[in-house]
N, C-alpha and C positions, 0 to 999 in steps of 0.2 A: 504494500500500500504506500503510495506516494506521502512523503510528510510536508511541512511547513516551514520555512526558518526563515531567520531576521537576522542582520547585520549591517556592518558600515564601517566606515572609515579605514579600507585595507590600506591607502597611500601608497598603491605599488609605485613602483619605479621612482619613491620619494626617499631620498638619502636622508635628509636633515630631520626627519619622522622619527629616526632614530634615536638622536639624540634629544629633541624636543619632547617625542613620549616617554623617553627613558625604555624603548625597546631592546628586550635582551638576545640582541641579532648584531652577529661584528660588520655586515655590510648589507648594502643594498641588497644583493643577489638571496644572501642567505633571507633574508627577511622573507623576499617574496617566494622564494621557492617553500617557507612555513608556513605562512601564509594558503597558500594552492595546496597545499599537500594535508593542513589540515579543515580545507574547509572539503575535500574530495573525501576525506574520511569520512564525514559526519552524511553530507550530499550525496544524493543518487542522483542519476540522471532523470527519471521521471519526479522529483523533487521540484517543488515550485521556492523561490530565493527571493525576500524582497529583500533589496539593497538602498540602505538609505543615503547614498551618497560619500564623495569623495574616494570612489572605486581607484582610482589613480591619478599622482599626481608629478610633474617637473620631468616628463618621460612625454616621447611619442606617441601621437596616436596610432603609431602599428604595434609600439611597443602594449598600450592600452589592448587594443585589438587582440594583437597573440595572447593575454595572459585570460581577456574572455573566454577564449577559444578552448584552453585550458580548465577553465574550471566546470564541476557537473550542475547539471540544476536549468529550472529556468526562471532564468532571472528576470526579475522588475526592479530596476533602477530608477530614482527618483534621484536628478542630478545633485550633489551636491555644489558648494563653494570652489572648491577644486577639481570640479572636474571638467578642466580645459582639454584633457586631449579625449577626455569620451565627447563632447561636443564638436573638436576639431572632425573625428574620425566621422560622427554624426553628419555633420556637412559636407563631408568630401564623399560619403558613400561606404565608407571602408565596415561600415557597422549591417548592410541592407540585407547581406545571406542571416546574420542570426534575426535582426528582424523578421526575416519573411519565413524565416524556418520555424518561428513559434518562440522560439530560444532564449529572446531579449525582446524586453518591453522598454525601452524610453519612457518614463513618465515625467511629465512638468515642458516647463520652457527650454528650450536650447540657448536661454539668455541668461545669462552666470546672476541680471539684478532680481529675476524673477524666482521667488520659491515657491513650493510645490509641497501640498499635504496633501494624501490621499486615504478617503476611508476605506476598510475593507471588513468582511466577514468572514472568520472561520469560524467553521462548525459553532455556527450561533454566536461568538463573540465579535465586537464591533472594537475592530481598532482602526486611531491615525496616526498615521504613518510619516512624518518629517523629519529635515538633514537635522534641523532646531528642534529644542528642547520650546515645550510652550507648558504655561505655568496653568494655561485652563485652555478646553479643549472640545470640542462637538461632543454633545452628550457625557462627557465628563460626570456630570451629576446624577445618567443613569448606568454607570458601571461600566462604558468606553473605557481601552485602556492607551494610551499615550506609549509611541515606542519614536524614538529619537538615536540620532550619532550627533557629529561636529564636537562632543565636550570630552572624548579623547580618556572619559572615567574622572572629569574633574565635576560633576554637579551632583548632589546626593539624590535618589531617586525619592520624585515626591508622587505621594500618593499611590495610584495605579499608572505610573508613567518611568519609562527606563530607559538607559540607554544602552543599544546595542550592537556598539563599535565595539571591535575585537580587542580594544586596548584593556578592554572589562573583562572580555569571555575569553579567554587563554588563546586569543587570535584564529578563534574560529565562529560561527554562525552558532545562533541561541534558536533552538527547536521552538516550536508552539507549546509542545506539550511543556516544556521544563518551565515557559512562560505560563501558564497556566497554573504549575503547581507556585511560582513565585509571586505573581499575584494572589493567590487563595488565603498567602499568608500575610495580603496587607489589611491592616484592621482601621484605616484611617482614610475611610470613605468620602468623597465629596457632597454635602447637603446641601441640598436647595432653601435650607431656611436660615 
């Protein structure tokens, strides 16, 4: 059975990632090649992948492209802040076989000023989905959960809202299911009164 999963902020092909998250990877390469390799673990290929942005950054758009190619899943991306060479690759065409293959979803503006939240449903639960972190949120008040990247594991998780950039999850995607049982355990519910 096909699963769910959530993540963000891999910054391939970003060296300076390194030192700024304090990643325990001695280069660029190693990084990315942990990266790919643990999210293939976790990933099937009939596995659907929402990616909240900043998929790659300070590298080529082939370089972007080859490490798509590479990972399992199908992904929905919702561009981040950095991600100039998936929007390069986006414009030149270089991204159109995983589009049209089912493979990759584009979601939001191809414009770096425009952001992009998208609601979704699994099996009954309603989340939104953005690069940002937002402090209230559509339905919020009736048990929507909030899943966020860009803060790299620097904002405390409030409420029913998380962040799930790999810098939190040992650099791989956070299932539904594992989301589910860590929401179950928040007791500090949003009221309408």
């Amino acid at each position: 059975m096909a699963s769910t999963w959530f993540t963000s902020d891999y910054h391939l092909g970003h060296r300076n990632i390194i030192r700024l998250c304090e990643r325990p990877f001695a280069d660029v390469e190693a990084m990315d090649q942990a990266i790919i390799e643990r999210h293939n673990a976790c990933v099937g290929n009939a596995d659907t992948v929402y990616d909240l942005g900043d998929f790659a950054f300070r590298c080529t758009a082939e370089y972007a492209v080859a490490c798509l190619h590479r990972l399992n899943g199908r992904r929905q991306i919702l561009l981040g802040n950095h991600d100039k060479p998936l929007r390069q690759a986006f414009k030149r065409g270089l991204l159109d076989g995983l589009l049209d293959s089912g493979q990759l979803t584009i979601v939001g503006d191809t414009d770096p000023r425009m952001q992009t939240a998208l609601r979704v449903s699994i099996e009954g639960q309603e989340i939104v989905l953005a690069h940002f972190a937002q402090r209230s949120w559509h339905s919020a008040f009736r048990g929507t959960w909030h899943l966020y990247g860009h803060s790299h594991g620097n904002l405390s998780p409030f409420r029913k809202s998380m962040d799930v950039g790999v810098d939190v999850h040992q650099f791989r995607p956070v299932s539904f299911s594992d989301l589910q049982t860590r929401m179950a355990e928040v007791q500090e519910p949003f009221s309408e009164g």
